[in-house]
Backbone as a chain_set.jsonl record, in Angstrom:
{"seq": "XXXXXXXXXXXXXXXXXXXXXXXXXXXXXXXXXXXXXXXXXXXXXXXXXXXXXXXXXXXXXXXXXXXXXXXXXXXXXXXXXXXXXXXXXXXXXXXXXXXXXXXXXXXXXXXXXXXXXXXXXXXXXXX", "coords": {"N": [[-12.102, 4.12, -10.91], [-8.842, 2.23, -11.831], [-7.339, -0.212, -9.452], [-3.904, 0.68, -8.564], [-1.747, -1.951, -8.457], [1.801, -1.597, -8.12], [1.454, 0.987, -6.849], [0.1, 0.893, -4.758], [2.037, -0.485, -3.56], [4.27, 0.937, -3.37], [3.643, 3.263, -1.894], [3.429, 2.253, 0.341], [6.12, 1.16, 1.129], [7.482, 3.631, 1.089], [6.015, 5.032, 3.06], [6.604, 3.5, 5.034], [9.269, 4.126, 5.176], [9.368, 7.33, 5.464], [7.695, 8.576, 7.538], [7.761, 9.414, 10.827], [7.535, 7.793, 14.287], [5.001, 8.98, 16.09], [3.653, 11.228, 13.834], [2.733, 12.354, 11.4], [1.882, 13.154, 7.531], [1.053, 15.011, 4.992], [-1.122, 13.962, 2.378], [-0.553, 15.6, -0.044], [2.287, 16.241, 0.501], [3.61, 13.379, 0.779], [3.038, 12.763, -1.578], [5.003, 13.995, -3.325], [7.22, 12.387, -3.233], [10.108, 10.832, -4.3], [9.175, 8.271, -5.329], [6.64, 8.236, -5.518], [5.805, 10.312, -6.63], [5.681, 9.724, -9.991], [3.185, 8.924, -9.902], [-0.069, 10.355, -10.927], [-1.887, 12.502, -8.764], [-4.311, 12.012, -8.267], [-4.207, 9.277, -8.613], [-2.756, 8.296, -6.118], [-4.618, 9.47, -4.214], [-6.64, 7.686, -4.359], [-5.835, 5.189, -3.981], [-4.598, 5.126, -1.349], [-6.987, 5.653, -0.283], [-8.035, 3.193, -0.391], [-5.868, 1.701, 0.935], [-6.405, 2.307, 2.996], [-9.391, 1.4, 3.9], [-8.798, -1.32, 3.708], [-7.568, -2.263, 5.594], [-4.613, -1.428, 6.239], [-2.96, 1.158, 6.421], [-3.027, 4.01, 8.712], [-4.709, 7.175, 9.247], [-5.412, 10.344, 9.832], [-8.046, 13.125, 10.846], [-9.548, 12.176, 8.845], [-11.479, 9.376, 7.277], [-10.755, 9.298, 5.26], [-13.034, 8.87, 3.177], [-15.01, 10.259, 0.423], [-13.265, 13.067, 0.052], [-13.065, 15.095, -1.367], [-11.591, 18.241, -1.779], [-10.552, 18.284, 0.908], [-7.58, 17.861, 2.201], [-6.159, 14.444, 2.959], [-4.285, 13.18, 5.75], [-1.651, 11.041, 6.454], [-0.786, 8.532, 8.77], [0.499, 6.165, 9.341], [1.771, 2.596, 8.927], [-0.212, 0.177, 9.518], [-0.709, -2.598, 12.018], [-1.06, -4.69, 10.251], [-0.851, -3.559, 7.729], [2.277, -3.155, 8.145], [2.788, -5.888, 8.182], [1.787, -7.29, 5.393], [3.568, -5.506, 3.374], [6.169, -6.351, 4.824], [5.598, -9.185, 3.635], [6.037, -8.258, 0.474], [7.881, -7.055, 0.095], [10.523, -7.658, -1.213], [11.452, -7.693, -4.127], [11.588, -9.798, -6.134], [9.589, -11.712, -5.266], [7.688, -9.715, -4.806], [7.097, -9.479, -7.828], [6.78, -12.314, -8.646], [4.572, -12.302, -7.092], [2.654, -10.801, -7.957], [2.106, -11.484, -10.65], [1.119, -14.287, -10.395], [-1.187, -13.068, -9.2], [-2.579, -11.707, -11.441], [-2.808, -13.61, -13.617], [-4.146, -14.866, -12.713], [-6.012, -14.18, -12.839], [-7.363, -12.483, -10.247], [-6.946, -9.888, -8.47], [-7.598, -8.732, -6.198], [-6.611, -7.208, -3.855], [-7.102, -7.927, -0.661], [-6.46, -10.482, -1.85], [-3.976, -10.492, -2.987], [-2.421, -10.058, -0.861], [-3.006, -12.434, 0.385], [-1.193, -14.171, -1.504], [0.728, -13.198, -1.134], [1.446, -13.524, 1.269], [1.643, -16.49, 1.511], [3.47, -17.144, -0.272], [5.828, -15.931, 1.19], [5.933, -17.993, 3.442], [6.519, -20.181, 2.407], [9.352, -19.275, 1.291], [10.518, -19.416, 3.528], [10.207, -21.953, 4.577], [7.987, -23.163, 5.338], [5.731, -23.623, 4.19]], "CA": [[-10.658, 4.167, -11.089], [-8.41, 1.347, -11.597], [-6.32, -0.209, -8.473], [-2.952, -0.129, -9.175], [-1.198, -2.409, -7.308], [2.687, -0.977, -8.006], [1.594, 1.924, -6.218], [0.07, 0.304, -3.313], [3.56, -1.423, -2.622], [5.66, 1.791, -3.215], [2.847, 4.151, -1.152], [3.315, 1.403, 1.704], [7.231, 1.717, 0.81], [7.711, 5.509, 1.189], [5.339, 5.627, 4.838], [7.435, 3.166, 6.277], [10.332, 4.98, 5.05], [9.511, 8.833, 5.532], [7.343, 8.315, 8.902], [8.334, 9.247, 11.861], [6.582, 7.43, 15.168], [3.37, 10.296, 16.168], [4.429, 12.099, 12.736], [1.458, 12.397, 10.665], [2.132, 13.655, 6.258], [-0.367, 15.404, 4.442], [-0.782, 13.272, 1.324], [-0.036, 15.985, -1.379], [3.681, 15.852, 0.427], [3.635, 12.383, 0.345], [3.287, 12.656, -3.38], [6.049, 14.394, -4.094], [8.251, 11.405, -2.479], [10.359, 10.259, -5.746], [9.004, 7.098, -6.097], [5.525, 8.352, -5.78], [5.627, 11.39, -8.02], [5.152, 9.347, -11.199], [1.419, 8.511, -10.38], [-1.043, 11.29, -10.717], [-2.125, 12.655, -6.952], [-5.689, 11.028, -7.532], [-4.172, 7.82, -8.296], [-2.4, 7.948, -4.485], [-5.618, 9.476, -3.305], [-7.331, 6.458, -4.173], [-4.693, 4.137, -3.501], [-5.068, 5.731, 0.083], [-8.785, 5.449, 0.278], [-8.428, 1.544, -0.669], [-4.771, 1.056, 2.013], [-7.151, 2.447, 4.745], [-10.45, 0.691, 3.843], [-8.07, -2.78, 3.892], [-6.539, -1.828, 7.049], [-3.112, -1.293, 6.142], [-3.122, 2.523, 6.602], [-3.625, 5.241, 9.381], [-5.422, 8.181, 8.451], [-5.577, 11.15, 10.87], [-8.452, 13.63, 10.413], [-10.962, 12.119, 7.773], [-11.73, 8.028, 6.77], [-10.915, 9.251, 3.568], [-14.426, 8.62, 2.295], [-15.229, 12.069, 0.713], [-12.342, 14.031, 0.87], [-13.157, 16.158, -2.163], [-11.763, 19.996, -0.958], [-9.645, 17.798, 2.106], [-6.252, 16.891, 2.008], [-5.901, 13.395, 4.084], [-3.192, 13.158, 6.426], [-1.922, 9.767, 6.661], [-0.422, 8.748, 10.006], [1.27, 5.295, 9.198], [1.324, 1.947, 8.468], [-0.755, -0.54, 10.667], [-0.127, -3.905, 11.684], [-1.391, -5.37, 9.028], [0.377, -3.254, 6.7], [3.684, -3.692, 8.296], [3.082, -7.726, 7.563], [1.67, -6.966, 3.783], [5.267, -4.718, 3.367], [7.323, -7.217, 5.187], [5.807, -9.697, 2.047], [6.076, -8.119, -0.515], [9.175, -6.22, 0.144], [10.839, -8.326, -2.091], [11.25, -7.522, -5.719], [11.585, -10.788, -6.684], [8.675, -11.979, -4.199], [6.822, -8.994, -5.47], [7.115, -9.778, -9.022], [6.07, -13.426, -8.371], [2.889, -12.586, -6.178], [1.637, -9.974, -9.414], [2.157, -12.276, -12.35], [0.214, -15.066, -10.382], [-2.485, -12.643, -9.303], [-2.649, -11.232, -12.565], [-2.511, -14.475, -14.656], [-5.275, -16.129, -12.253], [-7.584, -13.012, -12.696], [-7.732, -12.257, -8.991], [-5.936, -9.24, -8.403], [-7.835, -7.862, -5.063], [-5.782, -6.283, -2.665], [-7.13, -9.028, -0.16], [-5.77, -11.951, -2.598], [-2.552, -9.966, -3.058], [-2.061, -9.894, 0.628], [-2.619, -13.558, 0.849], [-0.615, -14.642, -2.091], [2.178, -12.949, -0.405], [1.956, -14.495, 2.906], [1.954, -18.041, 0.612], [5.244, -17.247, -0.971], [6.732, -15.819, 1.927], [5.85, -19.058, 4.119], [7.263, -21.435, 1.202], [10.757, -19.419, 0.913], [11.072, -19.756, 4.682], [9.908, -23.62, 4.677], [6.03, -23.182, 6.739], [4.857, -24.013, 3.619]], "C": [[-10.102, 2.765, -10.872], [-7.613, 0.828, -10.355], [-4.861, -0.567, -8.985], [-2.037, -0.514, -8.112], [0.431, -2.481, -6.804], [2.84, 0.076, -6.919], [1.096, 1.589, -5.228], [1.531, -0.195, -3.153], [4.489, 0.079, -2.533], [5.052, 3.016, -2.475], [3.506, 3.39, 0.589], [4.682, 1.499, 1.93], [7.755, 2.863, 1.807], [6.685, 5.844, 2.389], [6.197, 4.824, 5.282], [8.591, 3.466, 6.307], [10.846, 6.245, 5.6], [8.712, 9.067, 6.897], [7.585, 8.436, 10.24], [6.998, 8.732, 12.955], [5.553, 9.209, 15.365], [3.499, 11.254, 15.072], [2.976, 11.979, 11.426], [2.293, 13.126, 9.03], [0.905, 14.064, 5.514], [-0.026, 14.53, 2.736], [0.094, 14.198, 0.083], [1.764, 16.092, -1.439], [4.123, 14.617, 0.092], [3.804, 12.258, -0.724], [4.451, 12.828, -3.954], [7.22, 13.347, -3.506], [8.546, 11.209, -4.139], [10.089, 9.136, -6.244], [7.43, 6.776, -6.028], [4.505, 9.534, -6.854], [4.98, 10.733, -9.174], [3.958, 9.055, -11.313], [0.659, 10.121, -10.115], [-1.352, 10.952, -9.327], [-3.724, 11.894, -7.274], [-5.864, 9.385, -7.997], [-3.472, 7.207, -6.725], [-3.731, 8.37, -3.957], [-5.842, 8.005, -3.059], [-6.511, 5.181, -3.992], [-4.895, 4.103, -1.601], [-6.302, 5.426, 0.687], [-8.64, 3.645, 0.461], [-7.468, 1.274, 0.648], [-5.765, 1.259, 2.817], [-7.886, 1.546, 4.896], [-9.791, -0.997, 4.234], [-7.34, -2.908, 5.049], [-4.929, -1.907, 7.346], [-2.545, 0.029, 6.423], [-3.441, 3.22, 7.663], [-3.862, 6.492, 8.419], [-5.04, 9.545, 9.47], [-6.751, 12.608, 10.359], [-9.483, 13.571, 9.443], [-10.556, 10.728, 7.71], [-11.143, 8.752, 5.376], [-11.799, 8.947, 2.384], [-14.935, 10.032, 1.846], [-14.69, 13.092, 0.764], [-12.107, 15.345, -0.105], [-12.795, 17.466, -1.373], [-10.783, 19.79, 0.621], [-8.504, 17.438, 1.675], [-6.015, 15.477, 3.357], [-4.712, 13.624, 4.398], [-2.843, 11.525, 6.816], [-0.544, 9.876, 7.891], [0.587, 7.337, 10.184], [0.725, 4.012, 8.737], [0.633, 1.26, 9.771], [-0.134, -1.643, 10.613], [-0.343, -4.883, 10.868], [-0.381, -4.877, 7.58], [1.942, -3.369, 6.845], [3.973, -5.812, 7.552], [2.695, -7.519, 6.27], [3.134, -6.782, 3.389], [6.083, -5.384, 3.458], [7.238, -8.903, 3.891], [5.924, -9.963, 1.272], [7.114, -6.745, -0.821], [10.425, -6.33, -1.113], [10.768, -8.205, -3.191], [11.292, -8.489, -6.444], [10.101, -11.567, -6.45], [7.273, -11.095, -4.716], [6.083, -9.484, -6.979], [6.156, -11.286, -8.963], [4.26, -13.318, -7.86], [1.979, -11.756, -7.459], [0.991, -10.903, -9.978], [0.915, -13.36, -11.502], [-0.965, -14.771, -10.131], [-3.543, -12.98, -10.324], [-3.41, -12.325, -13.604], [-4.089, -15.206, -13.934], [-6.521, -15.287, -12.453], [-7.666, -12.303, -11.678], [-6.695, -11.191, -8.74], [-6.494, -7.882, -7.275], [-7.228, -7.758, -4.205], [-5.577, -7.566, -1.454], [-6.323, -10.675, -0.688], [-4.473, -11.541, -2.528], [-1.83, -10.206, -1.809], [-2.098, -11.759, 0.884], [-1.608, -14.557, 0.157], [0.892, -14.406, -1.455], [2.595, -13.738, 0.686], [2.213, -16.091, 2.282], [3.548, -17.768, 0.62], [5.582, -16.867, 0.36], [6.887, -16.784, 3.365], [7.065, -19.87, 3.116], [9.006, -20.903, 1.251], [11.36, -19.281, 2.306], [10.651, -20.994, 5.186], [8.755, -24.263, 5.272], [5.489, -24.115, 5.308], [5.644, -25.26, 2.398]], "O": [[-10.592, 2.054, -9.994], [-6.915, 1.795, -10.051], [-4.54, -1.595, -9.582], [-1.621, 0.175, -7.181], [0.751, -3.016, -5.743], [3.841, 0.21, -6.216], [1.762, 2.076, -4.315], [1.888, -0.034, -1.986], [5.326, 0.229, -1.643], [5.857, 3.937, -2.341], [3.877, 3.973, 1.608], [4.865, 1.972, 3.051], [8.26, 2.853, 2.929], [6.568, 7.041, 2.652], [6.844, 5.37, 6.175], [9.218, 3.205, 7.334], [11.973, 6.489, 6.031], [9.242, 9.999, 7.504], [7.614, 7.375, 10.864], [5.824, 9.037, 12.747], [5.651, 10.249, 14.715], [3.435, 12.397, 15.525], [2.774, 10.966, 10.756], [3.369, 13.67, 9.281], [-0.132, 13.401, 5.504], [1.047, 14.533, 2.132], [1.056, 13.773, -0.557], [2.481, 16.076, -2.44], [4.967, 14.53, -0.801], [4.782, 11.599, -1.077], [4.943, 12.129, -4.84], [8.309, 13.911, -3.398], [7.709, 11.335, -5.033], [10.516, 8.781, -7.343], [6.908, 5.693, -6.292], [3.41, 9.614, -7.411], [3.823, 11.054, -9.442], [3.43, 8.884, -12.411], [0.925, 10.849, -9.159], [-1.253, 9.871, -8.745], [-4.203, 11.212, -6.368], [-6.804, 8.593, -7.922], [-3.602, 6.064, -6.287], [-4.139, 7.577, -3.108], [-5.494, 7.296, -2.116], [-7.122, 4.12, -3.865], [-5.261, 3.174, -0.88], [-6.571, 5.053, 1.829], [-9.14, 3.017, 1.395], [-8.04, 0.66, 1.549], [-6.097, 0.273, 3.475], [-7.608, 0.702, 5.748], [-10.394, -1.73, 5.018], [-6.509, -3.792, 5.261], [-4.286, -2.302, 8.318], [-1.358, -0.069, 6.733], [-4.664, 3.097, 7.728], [-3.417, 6.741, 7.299], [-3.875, 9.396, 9.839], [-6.284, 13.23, 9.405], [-10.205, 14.522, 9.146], [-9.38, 10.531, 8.017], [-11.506, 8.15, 4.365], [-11.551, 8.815, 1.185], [-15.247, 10.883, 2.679], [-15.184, 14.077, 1.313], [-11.354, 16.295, 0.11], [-13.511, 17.822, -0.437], [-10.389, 20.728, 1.315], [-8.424, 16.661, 0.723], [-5.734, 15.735, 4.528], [-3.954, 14.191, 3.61], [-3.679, 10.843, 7.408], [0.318, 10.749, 7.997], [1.418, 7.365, 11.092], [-0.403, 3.95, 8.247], [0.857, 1.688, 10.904], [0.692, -1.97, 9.76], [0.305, -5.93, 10.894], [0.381, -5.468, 6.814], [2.714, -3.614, 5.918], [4.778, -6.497, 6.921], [3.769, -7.595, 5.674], [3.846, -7.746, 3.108], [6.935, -5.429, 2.57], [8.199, -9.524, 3.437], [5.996, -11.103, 0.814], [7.075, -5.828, -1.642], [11.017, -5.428, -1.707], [9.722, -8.72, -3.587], [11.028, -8.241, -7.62], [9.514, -11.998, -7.442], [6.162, -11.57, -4.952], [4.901, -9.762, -7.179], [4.953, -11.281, -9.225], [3.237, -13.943, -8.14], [0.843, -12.082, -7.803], [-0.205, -11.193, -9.943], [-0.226, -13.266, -11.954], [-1.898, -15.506, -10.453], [-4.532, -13.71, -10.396], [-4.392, -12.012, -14.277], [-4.903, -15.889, -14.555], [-7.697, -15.606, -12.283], [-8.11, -11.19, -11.961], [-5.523, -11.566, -8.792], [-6.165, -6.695, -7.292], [-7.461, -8.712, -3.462], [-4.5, -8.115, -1.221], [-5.837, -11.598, -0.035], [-3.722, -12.317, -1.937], [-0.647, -10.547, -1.819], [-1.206, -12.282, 1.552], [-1.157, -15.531, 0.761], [1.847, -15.173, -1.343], [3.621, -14.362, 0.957], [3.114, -16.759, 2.79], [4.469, -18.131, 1.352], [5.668, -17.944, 0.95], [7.705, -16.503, 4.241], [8.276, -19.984, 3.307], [9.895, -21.755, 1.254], [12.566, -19.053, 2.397], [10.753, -21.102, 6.408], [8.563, -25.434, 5.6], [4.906, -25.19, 5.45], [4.934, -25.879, 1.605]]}, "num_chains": 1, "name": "protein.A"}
């Protein structure tokens, strides 16, 4: 399956949105969030499987390796994903960190995450 990396930002979105602190969501609710509806549920699965594996994600109940017949429960974002989020929060910021992924070839999750922290050094003056 492809990663798509829209729905990583608006998965990461909609937990730090709908979340409450010790508040755990079973993904297939998650889904129905309105700005996660539009992807098929086993493009958030796997969207899910990849946030965790990258450590942006809590899980509660399964790694999400396997979950054929399971529904994951995801439990929030981590601290890593709060700094990813904080970003690429940015729709402008967003847009920017894609296109140069995109355009350079490199469009792993890991690169995404560092392209962001670039830009968001540079439009606060670190960089």
């Amino acid at each position: 399956m492809k990663l798509n990396h829209d729905c990583f930002r608006e998965m990461l979105l909609t937990i730090e949105s709908e979340l409450k602190v010790d508040a755990c969501v079973l993904l297939t609710e998650l889904h129905k969030h309105d700005d996660l509806e539009k992807y098929e549920y086993d493009e958030v699965l796997y969207c899910s499987i990849k946030l965790r594996e990258a450590g942006f994600i809590e899980t509660v109940g399964t790694d999400l390796v396997g979950v054929v017949g399971r529904i994951p429960k995801i439990r929030g974002l981590t601290y890593a994903g709060h700094l990813f989020l904080d970003n690429i929060r940015d729709n402008s910021r967003w847009n920017k960190v894609k296109q140069k992924a995109i355009s350079s070839g490199m469009v792993a999750l890991n690169i995404l995450a560092s392209l962001a922290e670039s830009y968001a050094k540079k439009a606060i003056g670190l960089e």
